[in-house]
N, CA, C and O of each residue as an XYZ file, in Angstrom:
328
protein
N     -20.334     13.544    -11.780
C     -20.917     12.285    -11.390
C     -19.826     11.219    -11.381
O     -18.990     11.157    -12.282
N     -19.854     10.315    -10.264
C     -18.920      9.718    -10.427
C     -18.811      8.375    -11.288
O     -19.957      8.355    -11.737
N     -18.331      7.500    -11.693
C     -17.799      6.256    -12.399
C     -18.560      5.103    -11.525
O     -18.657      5.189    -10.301
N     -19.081      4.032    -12.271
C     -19.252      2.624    -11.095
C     -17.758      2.479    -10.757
O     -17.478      2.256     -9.580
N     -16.451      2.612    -11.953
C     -15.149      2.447    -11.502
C     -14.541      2.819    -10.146
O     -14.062      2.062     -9.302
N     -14.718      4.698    -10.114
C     -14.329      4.933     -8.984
C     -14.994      5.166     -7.680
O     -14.613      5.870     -6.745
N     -16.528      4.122     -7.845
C     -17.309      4.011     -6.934
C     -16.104      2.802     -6.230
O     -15.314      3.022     -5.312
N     -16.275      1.615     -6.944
C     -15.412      0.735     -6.420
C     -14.241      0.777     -5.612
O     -13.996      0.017     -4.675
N     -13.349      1.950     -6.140
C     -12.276      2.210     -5.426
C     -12.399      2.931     -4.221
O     -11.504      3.011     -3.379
N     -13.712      3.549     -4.128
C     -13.762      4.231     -2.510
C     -14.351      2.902     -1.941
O     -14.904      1.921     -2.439
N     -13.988      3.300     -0.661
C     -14.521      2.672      0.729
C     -15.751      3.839      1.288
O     -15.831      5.009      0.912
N     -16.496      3.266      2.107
C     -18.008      4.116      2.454
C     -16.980      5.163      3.110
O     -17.506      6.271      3.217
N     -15.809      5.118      3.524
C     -15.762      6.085      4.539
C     -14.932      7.284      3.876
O     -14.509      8.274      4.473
N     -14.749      6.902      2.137
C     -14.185      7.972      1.479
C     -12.796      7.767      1.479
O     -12.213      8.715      0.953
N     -12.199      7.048      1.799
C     -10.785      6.307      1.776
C     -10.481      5.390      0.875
O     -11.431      4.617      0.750
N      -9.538      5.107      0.149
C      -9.358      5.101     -1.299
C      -9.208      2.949     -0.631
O      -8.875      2.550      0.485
N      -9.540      2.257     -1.657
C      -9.664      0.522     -1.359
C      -7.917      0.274     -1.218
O      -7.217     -0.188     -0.316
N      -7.641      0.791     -2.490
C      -6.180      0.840     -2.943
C      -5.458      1.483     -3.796
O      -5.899      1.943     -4.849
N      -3.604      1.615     -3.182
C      -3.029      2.460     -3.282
C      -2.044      2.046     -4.421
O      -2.137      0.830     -4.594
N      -1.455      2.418     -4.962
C      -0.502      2.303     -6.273
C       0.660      2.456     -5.889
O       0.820      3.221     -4.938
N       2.071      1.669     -6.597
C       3.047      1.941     -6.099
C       3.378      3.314     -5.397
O       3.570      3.526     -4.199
N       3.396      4.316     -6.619
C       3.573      5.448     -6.031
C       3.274      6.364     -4.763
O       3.889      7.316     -4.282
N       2.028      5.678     -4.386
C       1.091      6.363     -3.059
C       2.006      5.313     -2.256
O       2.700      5.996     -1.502
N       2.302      3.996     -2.093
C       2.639      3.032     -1.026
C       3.499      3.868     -0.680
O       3.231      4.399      0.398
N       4.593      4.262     -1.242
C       6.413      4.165     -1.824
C       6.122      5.069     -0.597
O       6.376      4.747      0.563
N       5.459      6.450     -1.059
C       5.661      7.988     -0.308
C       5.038      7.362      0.851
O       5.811      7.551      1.790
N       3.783      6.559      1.333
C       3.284      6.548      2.185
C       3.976      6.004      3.965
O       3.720      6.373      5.111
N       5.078      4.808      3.269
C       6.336      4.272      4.029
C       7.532      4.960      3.628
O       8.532      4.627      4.265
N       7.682      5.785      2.788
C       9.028      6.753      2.958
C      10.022      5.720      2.437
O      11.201      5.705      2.788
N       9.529      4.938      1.661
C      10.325      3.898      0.438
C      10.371      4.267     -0.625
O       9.528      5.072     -1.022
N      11.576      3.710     -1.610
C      11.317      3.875     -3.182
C      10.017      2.848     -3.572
O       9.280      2.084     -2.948
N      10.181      3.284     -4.961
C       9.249      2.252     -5.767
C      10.231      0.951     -5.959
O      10.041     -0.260     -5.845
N      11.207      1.642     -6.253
C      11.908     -0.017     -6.581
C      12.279     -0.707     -5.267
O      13.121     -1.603     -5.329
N      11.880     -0.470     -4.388
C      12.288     -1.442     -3.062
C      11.083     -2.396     -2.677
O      11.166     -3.433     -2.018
N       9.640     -1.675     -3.377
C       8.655     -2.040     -3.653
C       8.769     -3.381     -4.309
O       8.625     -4.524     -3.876
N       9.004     -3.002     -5.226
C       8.989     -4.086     -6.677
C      10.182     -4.829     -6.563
O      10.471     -5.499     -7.554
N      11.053     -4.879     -5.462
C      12.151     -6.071     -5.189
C      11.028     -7.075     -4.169
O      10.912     -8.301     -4.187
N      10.233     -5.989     -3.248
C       9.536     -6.794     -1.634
C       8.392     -7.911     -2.334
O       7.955     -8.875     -1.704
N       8.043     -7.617     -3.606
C       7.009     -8.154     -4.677
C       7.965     -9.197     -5.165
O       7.675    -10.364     -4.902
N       9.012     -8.965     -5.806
C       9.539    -10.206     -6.767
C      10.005    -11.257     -5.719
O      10.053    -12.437     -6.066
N      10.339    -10.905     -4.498
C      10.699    -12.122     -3.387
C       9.614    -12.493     -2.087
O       9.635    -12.853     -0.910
N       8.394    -12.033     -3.490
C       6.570    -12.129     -2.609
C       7.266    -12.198     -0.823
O       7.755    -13.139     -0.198
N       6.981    -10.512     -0.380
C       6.924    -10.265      0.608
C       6.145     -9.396      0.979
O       5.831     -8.540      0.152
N       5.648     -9.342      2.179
C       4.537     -7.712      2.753
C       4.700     -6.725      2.128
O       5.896     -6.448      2.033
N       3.977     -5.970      1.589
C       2.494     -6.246      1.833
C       1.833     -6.932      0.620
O       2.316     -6.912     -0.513
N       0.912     -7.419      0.898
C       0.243     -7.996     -0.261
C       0.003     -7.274     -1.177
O       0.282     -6.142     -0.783
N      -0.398     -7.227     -2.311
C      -0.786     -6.344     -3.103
C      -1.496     -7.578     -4.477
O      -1.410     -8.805     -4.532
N      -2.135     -6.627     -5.384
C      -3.360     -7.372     -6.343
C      -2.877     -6.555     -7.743
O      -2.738     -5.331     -7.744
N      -2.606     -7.525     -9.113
C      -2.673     -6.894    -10.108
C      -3.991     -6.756    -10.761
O      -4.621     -7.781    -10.500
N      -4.678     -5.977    -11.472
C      -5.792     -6.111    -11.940
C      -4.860     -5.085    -13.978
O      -4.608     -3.943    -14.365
N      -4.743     -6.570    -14.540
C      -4.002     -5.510    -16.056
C      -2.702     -6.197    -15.530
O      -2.342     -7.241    -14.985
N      -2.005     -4.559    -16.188
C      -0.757     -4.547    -15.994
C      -0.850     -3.601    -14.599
O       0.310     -3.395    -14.244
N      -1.561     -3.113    -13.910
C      -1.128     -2.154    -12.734
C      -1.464     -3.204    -11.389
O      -2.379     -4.001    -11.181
N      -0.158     -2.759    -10.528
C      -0.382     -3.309     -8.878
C      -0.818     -2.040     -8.124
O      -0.466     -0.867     -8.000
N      -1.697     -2.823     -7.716
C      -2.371     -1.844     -6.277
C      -2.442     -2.667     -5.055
O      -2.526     -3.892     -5.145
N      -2.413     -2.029     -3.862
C      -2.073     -2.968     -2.726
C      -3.284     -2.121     -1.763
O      -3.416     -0.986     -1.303
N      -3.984     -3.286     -1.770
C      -5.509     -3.075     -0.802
C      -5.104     -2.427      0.485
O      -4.366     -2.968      1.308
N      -5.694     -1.094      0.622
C      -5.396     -0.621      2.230
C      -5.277     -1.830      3.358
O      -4.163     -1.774      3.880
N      -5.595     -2.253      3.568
C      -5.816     -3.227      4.969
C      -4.763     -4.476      4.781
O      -4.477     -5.254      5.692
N      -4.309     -4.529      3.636
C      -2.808     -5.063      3.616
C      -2.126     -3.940      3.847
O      -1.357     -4.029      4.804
N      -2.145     -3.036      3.360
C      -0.772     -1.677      3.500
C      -0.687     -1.819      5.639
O       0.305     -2.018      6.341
N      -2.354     -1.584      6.112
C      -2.704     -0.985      7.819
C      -1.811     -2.477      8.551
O      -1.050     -2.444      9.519
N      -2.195     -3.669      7.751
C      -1.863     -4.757      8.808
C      -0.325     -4.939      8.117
O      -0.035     -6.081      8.473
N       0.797     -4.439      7.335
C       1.673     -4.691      6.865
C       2.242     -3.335      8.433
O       2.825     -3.559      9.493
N       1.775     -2.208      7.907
C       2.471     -1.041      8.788
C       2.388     -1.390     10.650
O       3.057     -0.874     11.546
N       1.560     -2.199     10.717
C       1.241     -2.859     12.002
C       1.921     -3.752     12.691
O       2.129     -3.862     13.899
N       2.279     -4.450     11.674
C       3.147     -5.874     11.954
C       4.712     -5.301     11.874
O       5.619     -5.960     12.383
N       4.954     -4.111     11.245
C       6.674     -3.678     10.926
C       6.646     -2.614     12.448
O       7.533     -2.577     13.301
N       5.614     -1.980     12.441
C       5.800     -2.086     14.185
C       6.100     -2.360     14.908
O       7.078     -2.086     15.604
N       4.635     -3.569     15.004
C       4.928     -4.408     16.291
C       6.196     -5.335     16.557
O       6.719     -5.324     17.672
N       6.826     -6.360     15.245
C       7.455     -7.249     15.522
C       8.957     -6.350     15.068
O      10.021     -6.952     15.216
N       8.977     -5.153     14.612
C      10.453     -4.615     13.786
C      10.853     -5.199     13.281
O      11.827     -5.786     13.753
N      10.321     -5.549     11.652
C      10.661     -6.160     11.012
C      11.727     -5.927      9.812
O      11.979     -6.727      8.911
N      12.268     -4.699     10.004
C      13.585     -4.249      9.692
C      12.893     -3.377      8.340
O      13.579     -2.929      7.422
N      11.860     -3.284      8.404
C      11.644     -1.768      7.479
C      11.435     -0.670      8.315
O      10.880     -0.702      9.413
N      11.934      0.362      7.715
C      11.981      1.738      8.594
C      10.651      2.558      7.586
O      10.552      2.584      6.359
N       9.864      3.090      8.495
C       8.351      3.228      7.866
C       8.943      4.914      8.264
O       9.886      5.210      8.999
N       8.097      5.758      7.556
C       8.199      7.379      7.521
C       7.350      7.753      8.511
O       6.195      7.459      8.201
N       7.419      8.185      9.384
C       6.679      9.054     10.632
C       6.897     10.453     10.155
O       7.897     10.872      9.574
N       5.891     11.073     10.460
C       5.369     12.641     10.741
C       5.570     13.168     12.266
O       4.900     12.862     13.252
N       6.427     13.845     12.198
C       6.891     14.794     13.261
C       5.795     15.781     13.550
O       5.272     16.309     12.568
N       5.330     16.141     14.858
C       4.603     17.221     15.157
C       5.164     18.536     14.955
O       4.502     19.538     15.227
């Protein structure tokens, strides 16, 4: 049975609200600590402490990976090769 906790953290569509350094890092093919430099000089993507842990709300991660796209904003994001 699940938690009201990790009710919260899903989205209806079973997709997690938010991701933790560690999931971001692998998810853009970044370290953690390049992370936690883009944070100390408050830059994209947003992200939320709740405690001591940062998690960074999917839809900041979708419109962060969107915008380093569209405008090349000089992060190099990890693509999957077919």
């Amino acid at each position: 049975m699940a938690t009201s906790e990790n009710k919260a953290s899903i989205r209806d569509d079973g997709s997690p609200r938010y991701l933790d350094e560690k999931q971001l890092a692998q998810r853009l093919g970044l370290s953690v600590k390049f992370l936690r430099r883009r944070r100390d000089l408050r830059q994209a993507p947003q992200y939320a402490k709740f405690g001591n842990r940062v998690r960074y709300p999917i839809e900041s991660v979708e419109a962060f990976e969107a915008a380093a796209l569209e405008l090349g904003c000089g992060v190099r994001l990890a693509t999957t090769r077919p």
